[in-house]
N, C-alpha and C positions, 0 to 999 in steps of 0.2 A: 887584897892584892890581886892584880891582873895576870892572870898568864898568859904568856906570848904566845902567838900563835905559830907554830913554824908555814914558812912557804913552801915546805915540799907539800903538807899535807892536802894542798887544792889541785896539786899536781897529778898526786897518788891519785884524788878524787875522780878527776877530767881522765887520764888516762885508763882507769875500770869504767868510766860511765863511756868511754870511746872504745874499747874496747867490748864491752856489751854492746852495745849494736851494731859492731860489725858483726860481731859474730849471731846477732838477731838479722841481720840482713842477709847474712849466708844462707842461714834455717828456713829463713822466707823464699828465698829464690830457689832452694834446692829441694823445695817442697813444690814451688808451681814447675819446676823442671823436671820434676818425677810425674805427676798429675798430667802434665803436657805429654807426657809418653806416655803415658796409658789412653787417654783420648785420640794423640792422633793414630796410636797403631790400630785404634777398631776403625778410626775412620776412613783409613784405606781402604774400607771393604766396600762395595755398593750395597746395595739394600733393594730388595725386589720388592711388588705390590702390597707382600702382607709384611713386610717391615724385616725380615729377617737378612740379615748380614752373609755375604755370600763371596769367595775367593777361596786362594790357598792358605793351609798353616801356616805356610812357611812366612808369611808377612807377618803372622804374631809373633809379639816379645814374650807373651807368659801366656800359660793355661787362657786365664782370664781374656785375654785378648782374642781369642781365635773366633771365625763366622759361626754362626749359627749352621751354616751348609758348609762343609770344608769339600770343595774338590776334591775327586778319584774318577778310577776309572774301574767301571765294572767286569765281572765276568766274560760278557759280552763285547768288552773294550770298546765301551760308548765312556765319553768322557761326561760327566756330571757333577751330581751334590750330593753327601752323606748326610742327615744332619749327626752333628755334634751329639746333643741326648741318644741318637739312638749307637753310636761309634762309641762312648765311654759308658754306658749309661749313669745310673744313678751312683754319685760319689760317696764313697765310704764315708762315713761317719767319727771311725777312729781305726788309729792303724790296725788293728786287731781285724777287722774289719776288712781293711784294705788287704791285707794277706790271705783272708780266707778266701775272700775274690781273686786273686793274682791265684790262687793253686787250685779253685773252681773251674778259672779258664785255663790252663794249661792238662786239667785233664778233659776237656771237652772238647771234642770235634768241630772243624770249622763251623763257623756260625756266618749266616747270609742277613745282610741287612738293605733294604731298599737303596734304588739308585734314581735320586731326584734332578730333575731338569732344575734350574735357578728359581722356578716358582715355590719349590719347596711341598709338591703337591703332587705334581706329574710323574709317576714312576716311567721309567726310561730302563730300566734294568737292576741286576742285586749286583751287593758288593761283598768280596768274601774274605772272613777276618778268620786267621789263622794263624799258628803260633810263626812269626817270622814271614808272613806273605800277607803284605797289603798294600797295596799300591796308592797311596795319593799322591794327586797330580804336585809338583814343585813349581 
C-alpha cells in the first residue's frame, strides 16, 4: 500500500528551510556589523612613527577601542599624550582583584604619570591622577 503524500508537508519543508536562512543571513550581517564597529572606532585614531594610536577617548566605543596615547593635559597645561598602560595599568585578573585595586587607589595620594608629545617618547610634562581630578582632553 502507498501512502499519500500530503502537500502541506513540502510547504512546512520550504518555509523552515526559508526561514533558516533568513534568520542565518541576519547572524551574518549582524556579526560583520558588530566587527565593522570595533575596526572602524580604532581606526579613527592616527598612528605615529612607532605605530602607536594616538587621540581622545572619547572617539572610543569600549575599553578596547581607545589609543594607545589618550590625550590630557598636564600639570603644567601643556596639551598632550598619557599612554593608556601607564593611566589604567595592569588589569585585574579577577574581581576580587579589581576591588583590592579600586580601595588601594582611593587610599593613595595623587599619583603623576608622564605627559607625552604624540611620539609617545618625548616627555612634555606629568599628568596628575587623583580621586575625582583628571583632566583628559574631549
Amino acid at each position: 500500500m502507498r501512502k499519500k503524500i500530503s502537500a502541506r508537508k513540502p510547504i512546512h519543508l520550504i518555509a523552515s528551510l526559508g526561514a533558516g536562512l533568513l534568520l542565518g543571513a541576519f547572524l551574518a550581517v549582524f556579526s560583520l556589523i558588530h566587527v565593522d564597529a570595533r575596526t572602524s572606532a580604532a581606526s579613527v585614531y592616527q598612528k605615529n612613527a612607532a605605530g602607536q594610536t594616538y587621540g581622545s577617548e572619547k572617539l572610543a566605543t569600549s575599553f578596547e577601542t581607545e589609543p594607545d596615547l589618550i590625550a590630557a593635559v598636564g600639570t603644567n597645561g601643556a596639551k598632550g599624550y598619557v599612554k593608556a598602560t601607564d593611566l589604567y595599568g595592569e588589569l585585574p585578573k579577577t574581581p576580587e582583584e579589581a576591588v583590592s585595586k579600586q580601595k588601594l587607589r582611593k587610599s593613595k595620594a595623587a599619583r603623576r604619570i608622564p605627559l607625552y608629545e604624540k611620539d609617545g617618547t618625548t616627555v612634555i610634562g606629568e599628568f596628575e591622577l587623583s580621586s575625582g581630578n583628571a583632566t583628559l582632553i574631549q
